[in-house]
C-alpha positions in Angstrom: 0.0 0.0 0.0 1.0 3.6 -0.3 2.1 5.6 2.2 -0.2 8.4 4.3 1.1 11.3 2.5 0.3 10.1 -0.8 -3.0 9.0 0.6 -4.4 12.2 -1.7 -3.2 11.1 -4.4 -4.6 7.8 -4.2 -8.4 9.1 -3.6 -8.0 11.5 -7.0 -6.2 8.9 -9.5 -6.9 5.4 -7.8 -4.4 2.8 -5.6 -2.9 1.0 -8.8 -1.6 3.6 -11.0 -0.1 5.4 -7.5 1.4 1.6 -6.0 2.4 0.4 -9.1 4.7 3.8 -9.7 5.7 2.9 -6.1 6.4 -1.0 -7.3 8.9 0.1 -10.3 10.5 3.1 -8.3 11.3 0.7 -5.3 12.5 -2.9 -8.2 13.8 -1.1 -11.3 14.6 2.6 -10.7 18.7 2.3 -10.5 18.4 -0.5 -13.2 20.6 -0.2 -15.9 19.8 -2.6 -18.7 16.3 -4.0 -19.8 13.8 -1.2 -18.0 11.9 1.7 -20.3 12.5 2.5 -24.0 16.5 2.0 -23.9 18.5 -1.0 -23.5 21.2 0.8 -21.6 19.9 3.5 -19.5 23.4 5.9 -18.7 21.5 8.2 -16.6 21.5 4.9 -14.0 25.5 4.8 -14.1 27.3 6.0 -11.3 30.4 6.3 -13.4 28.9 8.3 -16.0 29.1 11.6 -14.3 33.0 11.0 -13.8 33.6 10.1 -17.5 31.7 13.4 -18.7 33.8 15.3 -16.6 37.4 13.9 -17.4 37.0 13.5 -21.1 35.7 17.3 -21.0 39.0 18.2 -18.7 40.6 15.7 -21.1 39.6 17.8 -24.0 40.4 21.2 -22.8 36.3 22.2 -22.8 35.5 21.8 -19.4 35.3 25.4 -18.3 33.5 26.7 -21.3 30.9 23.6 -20.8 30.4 24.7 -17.0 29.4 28.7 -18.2 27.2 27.3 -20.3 25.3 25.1 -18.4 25.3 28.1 -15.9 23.0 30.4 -18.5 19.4 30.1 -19.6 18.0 31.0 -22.7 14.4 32.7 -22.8 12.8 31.1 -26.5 9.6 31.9 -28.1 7.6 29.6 -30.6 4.5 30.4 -31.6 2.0 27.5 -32.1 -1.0 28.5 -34.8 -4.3 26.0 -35.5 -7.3 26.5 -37.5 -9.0 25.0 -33.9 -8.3 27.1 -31.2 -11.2 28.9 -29.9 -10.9 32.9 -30.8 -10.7 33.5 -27.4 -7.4 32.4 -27.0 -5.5 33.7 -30.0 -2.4 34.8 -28.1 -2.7 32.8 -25.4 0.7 32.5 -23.7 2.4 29.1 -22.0 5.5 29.1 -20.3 7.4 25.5 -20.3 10.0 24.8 -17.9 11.8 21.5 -18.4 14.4 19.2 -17.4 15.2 21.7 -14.2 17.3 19.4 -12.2 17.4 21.3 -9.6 20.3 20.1 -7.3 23.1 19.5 -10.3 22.0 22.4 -11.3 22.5 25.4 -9.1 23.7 28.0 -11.5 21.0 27.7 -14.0 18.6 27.4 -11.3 19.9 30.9 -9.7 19.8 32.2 -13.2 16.2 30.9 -13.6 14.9 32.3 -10.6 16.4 36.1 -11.4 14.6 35.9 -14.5 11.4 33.7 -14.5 9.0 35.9 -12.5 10.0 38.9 -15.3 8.3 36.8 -18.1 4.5 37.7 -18.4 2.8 34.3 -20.0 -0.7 33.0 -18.6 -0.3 30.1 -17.4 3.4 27.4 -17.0 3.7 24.3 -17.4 6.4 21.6 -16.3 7.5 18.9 -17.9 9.4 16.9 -15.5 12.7 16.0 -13.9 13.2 17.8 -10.9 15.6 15.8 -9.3 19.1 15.8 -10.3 19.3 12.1 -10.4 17.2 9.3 -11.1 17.0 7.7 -7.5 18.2 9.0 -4.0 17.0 12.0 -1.9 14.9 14.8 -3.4 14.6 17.0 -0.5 17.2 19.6 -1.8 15.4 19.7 -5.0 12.5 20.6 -3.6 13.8 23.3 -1.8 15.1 24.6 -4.8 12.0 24.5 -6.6 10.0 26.0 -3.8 11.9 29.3 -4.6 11.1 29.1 -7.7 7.7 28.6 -8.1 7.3 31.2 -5.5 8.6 33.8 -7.9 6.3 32.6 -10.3 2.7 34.6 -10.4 1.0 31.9 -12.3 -1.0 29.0 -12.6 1.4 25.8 -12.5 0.5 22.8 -14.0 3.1 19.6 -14.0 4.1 16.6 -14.4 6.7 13.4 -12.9 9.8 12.8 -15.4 11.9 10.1 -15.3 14.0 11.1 -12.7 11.4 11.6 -10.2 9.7 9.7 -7.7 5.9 9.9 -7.3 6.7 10.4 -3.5 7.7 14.1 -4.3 3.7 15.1 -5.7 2.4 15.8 -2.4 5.1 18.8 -1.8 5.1 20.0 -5.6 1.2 20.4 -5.4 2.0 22.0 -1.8 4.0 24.8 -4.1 0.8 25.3 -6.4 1.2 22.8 -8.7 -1.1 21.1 -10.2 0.4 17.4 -11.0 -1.2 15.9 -13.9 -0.9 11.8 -13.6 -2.8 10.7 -16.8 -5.5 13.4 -16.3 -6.6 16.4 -18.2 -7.6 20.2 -16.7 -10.0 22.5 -19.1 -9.0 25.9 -18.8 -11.6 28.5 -19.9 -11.6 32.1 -21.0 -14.5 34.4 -22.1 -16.5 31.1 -22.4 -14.3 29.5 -24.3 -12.4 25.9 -23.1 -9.5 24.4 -24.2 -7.7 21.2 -22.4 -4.5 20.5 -21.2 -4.0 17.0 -20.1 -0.5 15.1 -18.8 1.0 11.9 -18.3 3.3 10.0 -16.2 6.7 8.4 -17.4 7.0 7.3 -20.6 10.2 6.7 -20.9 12.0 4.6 -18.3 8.7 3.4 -15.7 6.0 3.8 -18.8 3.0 4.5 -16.9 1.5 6.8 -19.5 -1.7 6.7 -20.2 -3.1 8.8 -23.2 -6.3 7.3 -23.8 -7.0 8.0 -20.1 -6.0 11.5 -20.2 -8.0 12.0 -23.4 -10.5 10.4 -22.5 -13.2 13.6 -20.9 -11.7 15.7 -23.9 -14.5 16.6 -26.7 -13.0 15.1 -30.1 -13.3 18.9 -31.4 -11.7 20.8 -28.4 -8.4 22.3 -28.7 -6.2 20.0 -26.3 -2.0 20.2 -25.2 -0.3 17.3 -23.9 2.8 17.6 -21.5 4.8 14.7 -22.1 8.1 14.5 -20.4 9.1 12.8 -23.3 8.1 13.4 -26.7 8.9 9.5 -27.4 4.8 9.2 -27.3 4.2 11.1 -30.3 2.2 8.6 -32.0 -0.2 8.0 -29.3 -0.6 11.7 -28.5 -1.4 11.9 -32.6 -4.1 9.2 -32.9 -5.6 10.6 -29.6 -6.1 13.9 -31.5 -4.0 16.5 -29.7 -3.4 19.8 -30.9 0.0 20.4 -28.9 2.4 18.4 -27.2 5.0 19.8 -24.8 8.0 17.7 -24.2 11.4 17.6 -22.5 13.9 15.0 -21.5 16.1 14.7 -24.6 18.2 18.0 -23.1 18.5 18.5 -26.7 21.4 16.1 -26.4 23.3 18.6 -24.0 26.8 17.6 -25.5 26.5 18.3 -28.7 28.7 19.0 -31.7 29.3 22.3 -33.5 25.7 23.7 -35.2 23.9 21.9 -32.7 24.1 18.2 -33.8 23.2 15.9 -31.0 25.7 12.8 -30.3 23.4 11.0 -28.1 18.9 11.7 -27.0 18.5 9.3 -24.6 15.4 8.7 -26.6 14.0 6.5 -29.3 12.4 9.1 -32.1 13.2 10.9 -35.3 16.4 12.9 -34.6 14.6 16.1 -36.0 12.1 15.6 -32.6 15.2 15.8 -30.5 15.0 19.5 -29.9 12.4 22.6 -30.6 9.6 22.6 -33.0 8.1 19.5 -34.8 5.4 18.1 -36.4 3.5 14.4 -37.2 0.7 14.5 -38.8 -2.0 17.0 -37.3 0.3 17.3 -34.2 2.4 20.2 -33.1 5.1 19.5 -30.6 8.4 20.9 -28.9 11.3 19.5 -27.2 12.5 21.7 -24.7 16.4 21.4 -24.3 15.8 21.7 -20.5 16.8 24.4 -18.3 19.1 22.1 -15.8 21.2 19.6 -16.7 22.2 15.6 -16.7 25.1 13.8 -15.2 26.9 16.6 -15.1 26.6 20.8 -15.2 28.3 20.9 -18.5 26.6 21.8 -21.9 28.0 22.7 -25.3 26.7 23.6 -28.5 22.9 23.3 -27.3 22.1 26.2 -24.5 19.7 25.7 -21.6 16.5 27.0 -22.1 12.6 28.1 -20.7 10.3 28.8 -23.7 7.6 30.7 -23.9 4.2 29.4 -26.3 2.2 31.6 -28.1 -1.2 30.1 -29.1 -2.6 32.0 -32.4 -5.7 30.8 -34.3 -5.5 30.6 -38.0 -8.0 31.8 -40.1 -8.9 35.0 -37.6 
């Protein structure tokens, strides 16, 4: 059974989906081969940190990859459909992503100077608080309390990879409101659209789209946060407009123009980073604002991104 604190959790989405998070976090999270998408999940490997870090010293790019990771980028796509109501042409989303909050304390200082100054109306986040995929949180937290303290918005989220369902109760605490395979409409001047969120897809697959899109009208404008943007597919056949993803970091080493050596995903390299499409669906990968294994980054800078929903046709 689940523990008393998530005993809130249980009554909104049900026992299984909350003991059965509990069941892979507790059997499988520090696995490295055989669990989620990947044969070989590196972010699992104590070592890996270590071998980031020499072959960078190695290399002579250490410093210049520790500045980077230090700085965040403010980006801006703008997201157009035919099927948003009028009402919110313009409507503004701000997506943080991949904030690893405890390996990354420069970029975290950097994002709390500058988040509260960016006027959107409502934010969204798309997973991976915790700087590693198993272990305490509570530093994390902390750090993200300060954060979303600065921010004046609704907060919506959702669990990534490296987090353990046991953190909900103090991320909703902060005004969040955790999505686990559910959706939220959001109306203005009468009009509704929906945004709806899932739970790992990547390593402890517990997603759930149907379930999410379930209490959405076929014709209602609807965004999906997906930590990762591995579940384009599904997210397409279940008709989403939008999809907001993260966990790919953009590939966070990368080579000169961008090029990512390595995803930590299975999907088309060109859904790896930024804007996208598949069929009727829009989506972006967020490059993340923290950092993985280390807080290094070249060629691919860390970024929050603001979402400007226009309707076509107007």
């Amino acid at each position: 059974m689940a523990d008393t604190a998530l005993q809130g959790l249980v009554e909104r989405i049900g026992s299984h989906h909350v003991v059965r998070r509990l069941s892979i976090e507790a059997a499988h999270e520090k696995q490295l081969f055989g669990q989620g998408t990947l044969v070989f999940n590196v972010e699992n490997w104590n070592l890996a940190p270590r071998i980031v870090t020499t072959a960078l010293k190695a290399a002579g790019l250490y410093g210049r990859a520790r500045r980077n990771a230090d700085r965040v980028e403010v980006r801006r796509n703008p997201v157009t459909s035919a099927r948003l109501p009028a009402a919110f042409d313009g409507f503004t989303i701000l997506q943080l992503s991949d904030l690893h909050a405890d390996i990354s304390a420069g970029a975290m200082q950097h994002l709390t100077d500058i988040a509260h100054t960016i006027a959107c109306d409502i934010c969204v986040l798309t997973g991976d608080y915790r700087g590693k995929t198993f272990g305490p949180f509570e530093k994390s937290l902390a750090l993200m309390r300060d954060l979303c303290a600065r921010i004046k918005l609704p907060l919506y989220g959702i669990l990534g990879n490296h987090d353990s369902i046991r953190m909900t109760p103090a991320l909703e605490a902060m005004g969040i409101r955790m999505l686990f395979n559910e959706q939220e409409p959001i109306t203005r001047d009468g009009a509704t659209i929906h945004l709806a969120g899932i739970d790992d897809a990547h390593f402890y697959r517990i997603d759930d789209i149907a379930k999410a899109a379930a209490a959405i009208p076929r014709d209602a404008f609807s965004i999906l946060l997906a930590h990762t943007p591995e579940s384009y597919r599904e997210a397409a056949a279940a008709g989403f407009d939008l999809m907001l993803s993260g966990h790919t970091h953009g590939g966070q080493l990368c080579l000169p123009g961008g090029i990512a050596i390595k995803l930590e995903a299975r999907l088309p390299r060109r859904m790896g980073r930024g804007p996208w499409r598949f069929h009727q669906l829009a989506g972006y990968t967020s490059a993340g604002a923290g950092t993985s294994l280390a807080p290094v980054r070249l060629n691919c800078p860390a970024e929050i991104t603001v979402h400007t929903l226009r309707r076509l046709g107007r």
